[in-house]
PLY file of the C-alpha trace (Angstrom):
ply
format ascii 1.0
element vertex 91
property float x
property float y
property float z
element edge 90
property int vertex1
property int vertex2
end_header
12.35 29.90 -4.75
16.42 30.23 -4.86
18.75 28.56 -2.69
19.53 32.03 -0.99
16.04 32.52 -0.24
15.69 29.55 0.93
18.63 29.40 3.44
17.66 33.14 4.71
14.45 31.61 5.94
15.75 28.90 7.07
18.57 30.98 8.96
15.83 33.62 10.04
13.62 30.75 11.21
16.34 29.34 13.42
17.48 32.73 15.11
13.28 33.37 15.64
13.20 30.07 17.92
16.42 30.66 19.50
15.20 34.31 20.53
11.81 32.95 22.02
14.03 30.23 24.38
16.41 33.02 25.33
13.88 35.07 25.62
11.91 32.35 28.32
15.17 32.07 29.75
15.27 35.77 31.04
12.20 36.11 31.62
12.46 33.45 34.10
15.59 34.60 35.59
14.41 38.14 36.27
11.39 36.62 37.73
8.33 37.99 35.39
4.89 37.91 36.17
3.80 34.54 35.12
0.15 35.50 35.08
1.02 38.54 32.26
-0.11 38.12 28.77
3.08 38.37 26.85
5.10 36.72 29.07
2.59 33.34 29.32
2.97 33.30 25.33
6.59 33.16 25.63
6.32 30.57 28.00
3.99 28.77 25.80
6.16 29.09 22.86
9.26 28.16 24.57
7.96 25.06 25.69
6.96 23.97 22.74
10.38 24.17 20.87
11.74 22.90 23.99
9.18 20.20 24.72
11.80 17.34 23.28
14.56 18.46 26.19
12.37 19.09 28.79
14.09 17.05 32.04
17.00 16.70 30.83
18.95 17.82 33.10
17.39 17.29 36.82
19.08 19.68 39.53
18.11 21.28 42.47
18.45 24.85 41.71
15.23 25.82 39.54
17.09 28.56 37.12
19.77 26.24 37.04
17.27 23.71 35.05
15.25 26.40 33.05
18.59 27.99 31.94
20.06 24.30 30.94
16.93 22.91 29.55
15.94 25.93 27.71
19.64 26.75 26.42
20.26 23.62 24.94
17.43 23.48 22.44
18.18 27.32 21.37
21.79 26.07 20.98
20.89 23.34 18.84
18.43 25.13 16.55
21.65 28.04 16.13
23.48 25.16 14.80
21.37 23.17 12.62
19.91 26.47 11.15
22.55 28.13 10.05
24.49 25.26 9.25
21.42 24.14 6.66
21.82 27.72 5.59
25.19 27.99 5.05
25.32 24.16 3.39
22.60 25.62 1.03
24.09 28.71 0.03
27.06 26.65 -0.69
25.06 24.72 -3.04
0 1
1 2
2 3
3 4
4 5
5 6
6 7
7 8
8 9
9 10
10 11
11 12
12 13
13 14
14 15
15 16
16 17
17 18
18 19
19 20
20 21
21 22
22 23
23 24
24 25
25 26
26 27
27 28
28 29
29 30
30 31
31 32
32 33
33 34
34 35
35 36
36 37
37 38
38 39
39 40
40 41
41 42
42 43
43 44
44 45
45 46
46 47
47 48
48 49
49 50
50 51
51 52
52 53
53 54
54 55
55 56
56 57
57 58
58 59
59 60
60 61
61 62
62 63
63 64
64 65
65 66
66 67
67 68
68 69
69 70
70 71
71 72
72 73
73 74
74 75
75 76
76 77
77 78
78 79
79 80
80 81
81 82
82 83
83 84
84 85
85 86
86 87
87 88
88 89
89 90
């Protein structure tokens, strides 16, 4: 497999997790039906690649936490994605 292969997967992989935390994140805000299908396996998801930054932050507005606790991971994936990418394509 090539480098640019390589770093589009990695890159794609990256965007895919941040999409699933934003994704939580809206869902959330807007108030979905918890008890739904799709939107219980975006929480699941979600809390999975965020399971390492859950609590984090501790406040006493509820979307206030989700949006903090959720963003942070999705930022963090952006940025070690597509700079892996990028450093690979460089290569």
């Amino acid at each position: 497999m090539d480098r640019r292969r390589m770093a589009l997967i990695i890159h794609s992989i990256a965007d895919v997790a941040a999409v699933f935390l934003g994704l939580w994140i809206l869902l959330y805000l807007l108030d979905a039906n918890q008890a739904n299908v799709f939107v219980d396996f975006v929480h699941g998801v979600a809390s999975w690649l965020a399971g390492w930054s859950q609590d984090i932050f501790i406040m006493d507005v509820e979307g206030l936490r989700v949006f903090f606790n959720y963003a942070l991971p999705a930022l963090i994936y952006l940025a070690v994605g597509h700079g892996a990418a990028a450093w690979l394509r460089r290569l």
